[in-house]
N, C-alpha and C positions, 0 to 999 in steps of 0.2 A: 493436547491443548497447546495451542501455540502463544507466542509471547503476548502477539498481540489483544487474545481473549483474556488472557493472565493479566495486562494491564488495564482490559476495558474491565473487567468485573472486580479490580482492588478501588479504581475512583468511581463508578458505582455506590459499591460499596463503604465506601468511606461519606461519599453526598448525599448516602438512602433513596438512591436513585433504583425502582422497582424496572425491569423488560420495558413492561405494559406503557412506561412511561418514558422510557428513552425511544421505545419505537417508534409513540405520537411527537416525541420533542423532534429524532432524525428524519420522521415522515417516510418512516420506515414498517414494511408490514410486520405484526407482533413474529409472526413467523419466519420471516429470515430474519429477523431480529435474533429470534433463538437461533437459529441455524447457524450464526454468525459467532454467537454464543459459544456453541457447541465445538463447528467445523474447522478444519484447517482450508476447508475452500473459501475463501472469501473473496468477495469481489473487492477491485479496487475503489468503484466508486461508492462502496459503501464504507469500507474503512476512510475515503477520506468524509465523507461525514461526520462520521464519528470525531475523526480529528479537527474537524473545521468548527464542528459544535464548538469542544472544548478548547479552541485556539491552541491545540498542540502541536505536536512532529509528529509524524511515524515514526522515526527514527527514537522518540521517548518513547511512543505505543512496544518498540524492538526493543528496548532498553540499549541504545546503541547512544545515548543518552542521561543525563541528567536531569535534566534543562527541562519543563514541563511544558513552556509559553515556548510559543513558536513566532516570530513573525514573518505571516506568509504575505505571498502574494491575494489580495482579494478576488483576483480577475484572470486568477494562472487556467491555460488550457492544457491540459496535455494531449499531449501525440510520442504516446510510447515509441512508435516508429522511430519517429524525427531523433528522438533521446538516444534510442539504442545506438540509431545510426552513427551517432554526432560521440559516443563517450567512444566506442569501440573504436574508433577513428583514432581518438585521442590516447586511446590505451594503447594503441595499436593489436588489437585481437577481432577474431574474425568471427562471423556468428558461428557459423560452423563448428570453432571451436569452442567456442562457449556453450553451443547445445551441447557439443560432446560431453566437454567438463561436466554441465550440470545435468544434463538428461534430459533436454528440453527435444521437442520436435521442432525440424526447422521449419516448418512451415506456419510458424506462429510467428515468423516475421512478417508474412505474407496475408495473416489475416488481422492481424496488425495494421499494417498498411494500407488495409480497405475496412478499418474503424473500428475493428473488434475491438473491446477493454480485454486485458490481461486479467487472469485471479492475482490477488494483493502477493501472496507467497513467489512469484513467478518473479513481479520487480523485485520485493526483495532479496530475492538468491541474484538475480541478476546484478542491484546494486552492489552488496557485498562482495559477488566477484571482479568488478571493477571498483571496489575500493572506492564505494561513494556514499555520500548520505541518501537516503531512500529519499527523502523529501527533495533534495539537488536533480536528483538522476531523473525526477518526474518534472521538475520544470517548476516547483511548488513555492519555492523558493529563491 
């Protein structure tokens, strides 16, 4: 289980919010609802759902965070590409290296770049290795 199923099912739980019912509130099918639940695959645009519901961070969802209330952008798009390209710059490290470090394939910059979404775990190892807020690094904020 990963942090951020450990934080969606403690507020849940705490608001006696049932699956059945957060799946019709995220418009979310009841079954990757559970999936979501359950997996460490998540997709991105379904955690930000979740997070957009409850005007959160990711970055609270990681515990990387206090802070419950987020204020985002209402109108943020991302382009994971654009992001990676623009930090790694800044950081000065190369994808290359970053796949290394983390175990990524490089060729997920490449399908990236022709619109793919990322699974949610992939930004976050990615943000955390450039030392950034997950919600910054996507543009969410």
């Amino acid at each position: 289980m990963t942090k951020f199923n450990e934080t969606l099912l403690k507020i849940m739980n705490k608001q006696g919010l049932s699956a059945y019912k957060m799946a019709g509130m995220l418009d979310i099918k009841l079954s990757t609802f559970y999936d979501m639940l359950r997996s460490e695959n998540i997709m991105l645009r379904n955690a930000l759902r979740v997070v957009d519901y409850f005007g959160s961070s990711l970055d609270y969802f990681e515990k990387k965070t206090k802070t419950f209330y987020c204020d985002y952008k209402k109108d943020y798009k991302i382009n994971i590409y654009e992001s990676v390209k623009k930090y790694m710059a800044e950081k000065n490290v190369t994808f290359q290296r970053m796949c290394a470090d983390l175990g990524m394939s490089r060729t997920n910059l490449t399908r990236w770049r022709d619109g793919d979404a990322p699974k949610y775990q992939t930004v976050v190892q990615m943000a955390n290795y450039l030392n950034m807020s997950i919600d910054e690094f996507i543009g969410r904020v």
